[in-house]
LOKE-205069 format. One record per residue: residue in three letters; x, y, z of N, C-alpha, C, CB in turn; residue number from 0. Coordinates in Angstrom, 2 decimals. Glycine has a CB too. Example, Ala and Ser with C-alpha at 12.3 -4.5 7.8 and 13.67 -1.06 7.14 Angstrom:
  rest     n_c1     n_c2     n_c3    ca_c1    ca_c2    ca_c3     c_c1     c_c2     c_c3    cb_c1    cb_c2    cb_c3   nr
   ala    13.19    -5.69     7.80    12.30    -4.50     7.80    13.20    -3.30     7.80    11.31    -4.47     9.05    0
   ser    12.85    -2.25     7.08    13.67    -1.06     7.14    12.90     0.03     7.87    14.08    -0.60     5.72    1
REM end
This chain:
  rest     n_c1     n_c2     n_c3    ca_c1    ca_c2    ca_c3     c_c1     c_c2     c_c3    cb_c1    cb_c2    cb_c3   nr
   unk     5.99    23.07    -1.37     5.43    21.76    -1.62     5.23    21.02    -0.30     6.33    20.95    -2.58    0
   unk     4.22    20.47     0.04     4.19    19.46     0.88     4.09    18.05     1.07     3.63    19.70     1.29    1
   unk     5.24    17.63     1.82     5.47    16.32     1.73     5.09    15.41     2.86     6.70    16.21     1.48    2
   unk     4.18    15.97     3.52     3.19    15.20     3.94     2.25    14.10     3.69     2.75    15.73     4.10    3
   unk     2.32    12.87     3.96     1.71    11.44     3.76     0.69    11.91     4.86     2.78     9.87     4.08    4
   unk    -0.42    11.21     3.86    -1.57    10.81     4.50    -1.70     9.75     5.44    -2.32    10.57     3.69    5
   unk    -2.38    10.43     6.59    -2.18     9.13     8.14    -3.34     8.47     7.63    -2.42     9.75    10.26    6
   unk    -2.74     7.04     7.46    -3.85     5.88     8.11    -4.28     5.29     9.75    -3.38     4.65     7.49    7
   unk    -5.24     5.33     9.91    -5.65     5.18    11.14    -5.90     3.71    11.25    -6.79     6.05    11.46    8
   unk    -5.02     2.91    12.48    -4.95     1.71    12.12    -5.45     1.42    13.67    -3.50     1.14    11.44    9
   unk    -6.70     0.47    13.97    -6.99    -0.43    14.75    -6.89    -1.46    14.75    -7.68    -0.44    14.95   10
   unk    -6.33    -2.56    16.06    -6.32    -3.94    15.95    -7.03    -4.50    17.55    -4.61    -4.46    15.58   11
   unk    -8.27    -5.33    16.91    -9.41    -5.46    18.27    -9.21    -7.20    18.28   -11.56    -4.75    17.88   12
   unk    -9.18    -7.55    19.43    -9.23    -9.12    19.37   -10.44    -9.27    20.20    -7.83    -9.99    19.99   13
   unk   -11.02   -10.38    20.16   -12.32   -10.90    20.03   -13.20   -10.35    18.75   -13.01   -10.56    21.34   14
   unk   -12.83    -9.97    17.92   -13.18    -9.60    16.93   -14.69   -10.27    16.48   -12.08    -9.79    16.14   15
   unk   -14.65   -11.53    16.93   -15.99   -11.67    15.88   -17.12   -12.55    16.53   -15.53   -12.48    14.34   16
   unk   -17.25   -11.49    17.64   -18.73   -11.32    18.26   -18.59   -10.56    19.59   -19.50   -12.84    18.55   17
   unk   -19.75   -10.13    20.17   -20.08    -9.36    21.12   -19.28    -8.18    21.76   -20.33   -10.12    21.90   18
   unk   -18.87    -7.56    22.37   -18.05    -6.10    22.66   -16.83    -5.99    21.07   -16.87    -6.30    24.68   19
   unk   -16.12    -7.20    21.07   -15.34    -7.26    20.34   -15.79    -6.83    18.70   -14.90    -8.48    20.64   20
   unk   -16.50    -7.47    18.35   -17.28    -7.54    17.30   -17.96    -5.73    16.98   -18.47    -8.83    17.71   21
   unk   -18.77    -5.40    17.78   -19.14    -4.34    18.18   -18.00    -2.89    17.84   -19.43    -4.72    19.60   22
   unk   -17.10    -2.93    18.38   -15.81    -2.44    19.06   -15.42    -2.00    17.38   -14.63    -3.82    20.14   23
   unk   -15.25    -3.56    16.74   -14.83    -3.65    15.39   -15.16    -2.85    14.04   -15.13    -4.73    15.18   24
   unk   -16.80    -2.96    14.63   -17.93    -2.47    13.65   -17.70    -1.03    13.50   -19.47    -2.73    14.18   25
   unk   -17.90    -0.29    15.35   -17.64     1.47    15.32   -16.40     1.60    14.81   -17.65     2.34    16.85   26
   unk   -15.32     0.86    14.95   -14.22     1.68    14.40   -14.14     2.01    12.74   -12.94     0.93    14.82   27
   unk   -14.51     0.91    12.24   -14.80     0.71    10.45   -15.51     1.70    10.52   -15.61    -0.70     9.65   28
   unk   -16.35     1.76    10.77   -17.40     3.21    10.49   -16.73     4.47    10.57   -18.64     3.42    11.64   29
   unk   -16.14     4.46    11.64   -15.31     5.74    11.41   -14.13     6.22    10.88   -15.14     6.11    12.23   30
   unk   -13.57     5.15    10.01   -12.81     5.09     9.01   -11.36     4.96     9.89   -13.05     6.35     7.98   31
   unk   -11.73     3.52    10.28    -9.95     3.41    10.43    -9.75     2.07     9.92    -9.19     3.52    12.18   32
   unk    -8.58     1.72     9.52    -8.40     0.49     8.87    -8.25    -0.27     9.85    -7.39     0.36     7.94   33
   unk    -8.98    -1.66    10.13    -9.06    -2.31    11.27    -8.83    -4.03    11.17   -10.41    -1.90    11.79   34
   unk    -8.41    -4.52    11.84    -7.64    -5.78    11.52    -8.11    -6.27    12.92    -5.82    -5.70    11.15   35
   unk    -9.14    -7.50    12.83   -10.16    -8.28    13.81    -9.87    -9.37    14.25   -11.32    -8.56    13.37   36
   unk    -9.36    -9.69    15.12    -8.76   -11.05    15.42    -9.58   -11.46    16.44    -7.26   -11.10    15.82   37
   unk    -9.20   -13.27    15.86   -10.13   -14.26    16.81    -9.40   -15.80    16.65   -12.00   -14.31    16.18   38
   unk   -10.41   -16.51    17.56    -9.45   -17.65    17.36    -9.74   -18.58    16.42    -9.27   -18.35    18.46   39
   unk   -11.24   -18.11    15.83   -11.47   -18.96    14.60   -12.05   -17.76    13.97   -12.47   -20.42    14.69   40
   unk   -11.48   -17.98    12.73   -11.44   -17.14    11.70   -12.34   -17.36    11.01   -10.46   -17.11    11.06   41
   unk   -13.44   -16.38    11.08   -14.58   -16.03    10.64   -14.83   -14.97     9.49   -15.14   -15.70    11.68   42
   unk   -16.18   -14.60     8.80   -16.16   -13.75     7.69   -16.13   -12.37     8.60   -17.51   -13.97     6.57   43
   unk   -15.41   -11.56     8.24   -15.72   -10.08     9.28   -16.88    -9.57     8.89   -14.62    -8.74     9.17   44
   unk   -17.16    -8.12     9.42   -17.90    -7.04     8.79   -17.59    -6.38     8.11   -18.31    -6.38     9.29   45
   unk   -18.45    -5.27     7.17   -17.37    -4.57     6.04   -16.81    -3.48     6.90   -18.11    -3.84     4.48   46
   unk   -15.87    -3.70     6.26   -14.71    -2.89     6.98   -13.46    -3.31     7.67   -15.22    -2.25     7.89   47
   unk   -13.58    -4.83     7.82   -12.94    -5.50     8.95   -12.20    -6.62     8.33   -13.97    -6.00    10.05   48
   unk   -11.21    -6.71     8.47    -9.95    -7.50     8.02    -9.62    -8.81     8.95    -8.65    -6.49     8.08   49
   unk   -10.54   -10.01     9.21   -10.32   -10.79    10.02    -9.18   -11.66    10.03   -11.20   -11.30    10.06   50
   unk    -8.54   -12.11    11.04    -7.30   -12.74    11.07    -7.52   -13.65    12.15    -6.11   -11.82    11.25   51
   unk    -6.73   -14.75    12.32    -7.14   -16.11    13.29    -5.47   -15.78    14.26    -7.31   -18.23    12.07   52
   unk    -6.06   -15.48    15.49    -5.55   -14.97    16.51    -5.72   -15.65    17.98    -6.02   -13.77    16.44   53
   unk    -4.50   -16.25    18.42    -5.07   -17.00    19.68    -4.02   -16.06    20.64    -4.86   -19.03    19.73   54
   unk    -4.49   -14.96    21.33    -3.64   -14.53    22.22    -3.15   -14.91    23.11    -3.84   -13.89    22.55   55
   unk    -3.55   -16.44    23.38    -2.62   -17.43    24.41    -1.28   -17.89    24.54    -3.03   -18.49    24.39   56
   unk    -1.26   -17.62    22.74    -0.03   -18.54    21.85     1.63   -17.84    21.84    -0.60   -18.58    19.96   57
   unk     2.12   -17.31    21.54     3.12   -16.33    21.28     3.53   -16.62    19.84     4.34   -16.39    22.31   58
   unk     3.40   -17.73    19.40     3.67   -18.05    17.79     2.49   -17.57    17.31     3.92   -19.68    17.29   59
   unk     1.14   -17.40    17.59    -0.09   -17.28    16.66     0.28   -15.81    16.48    -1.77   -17.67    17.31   60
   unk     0.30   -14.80    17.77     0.67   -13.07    17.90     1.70   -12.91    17.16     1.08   -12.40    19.38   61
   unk     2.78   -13.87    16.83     4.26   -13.30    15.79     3.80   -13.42    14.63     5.81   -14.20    15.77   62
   unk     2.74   -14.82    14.03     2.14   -14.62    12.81     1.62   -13.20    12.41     1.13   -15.49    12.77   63
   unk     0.49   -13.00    13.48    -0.34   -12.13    13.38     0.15   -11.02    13.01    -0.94   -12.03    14.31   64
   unk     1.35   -10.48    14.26     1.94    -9.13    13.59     2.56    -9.22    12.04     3.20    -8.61    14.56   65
   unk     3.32   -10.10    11.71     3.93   -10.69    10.34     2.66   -10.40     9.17     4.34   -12.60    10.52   66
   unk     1.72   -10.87     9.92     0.71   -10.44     8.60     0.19    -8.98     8.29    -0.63   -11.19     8.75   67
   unk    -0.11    -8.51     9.63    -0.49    -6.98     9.70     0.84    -6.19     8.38    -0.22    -6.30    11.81   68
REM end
């Protein structure tokens, strides 16, 4: 029997929601990894993309952030 779990492939891109970031976001969804998009205003993602409001300046916004992941 094998008791092997299926790997989820997990990305987390900040600038998520626009330009390289955004981008970045888009190829990874496509290639099937579960992806979690952070920004500092929390916007609608792309499909595929799990947006979250992320200020990597903060150290309380990043403890949310992981807490939510």
């Amino acid at each position: 029997m094998n008791s092997r779990r299926p790997v989820t492939r997990v990305v987390f891109v900040t600038g998520a929601s626009s330009g390289i970031g955004r981008a970045a976001a888009r190829r990874f969804a496509e290639a099937g990894f579960r992806v979690f998009g952070a920004s500092r205003q929390k916007r609608a993602g792309d499909s595929g993309v799990e947006v979250m409001q992320l200020d990597v300046r903060s150290a309380e916004s990043v403890r949310r952030a992981v807490a939510e992941v």
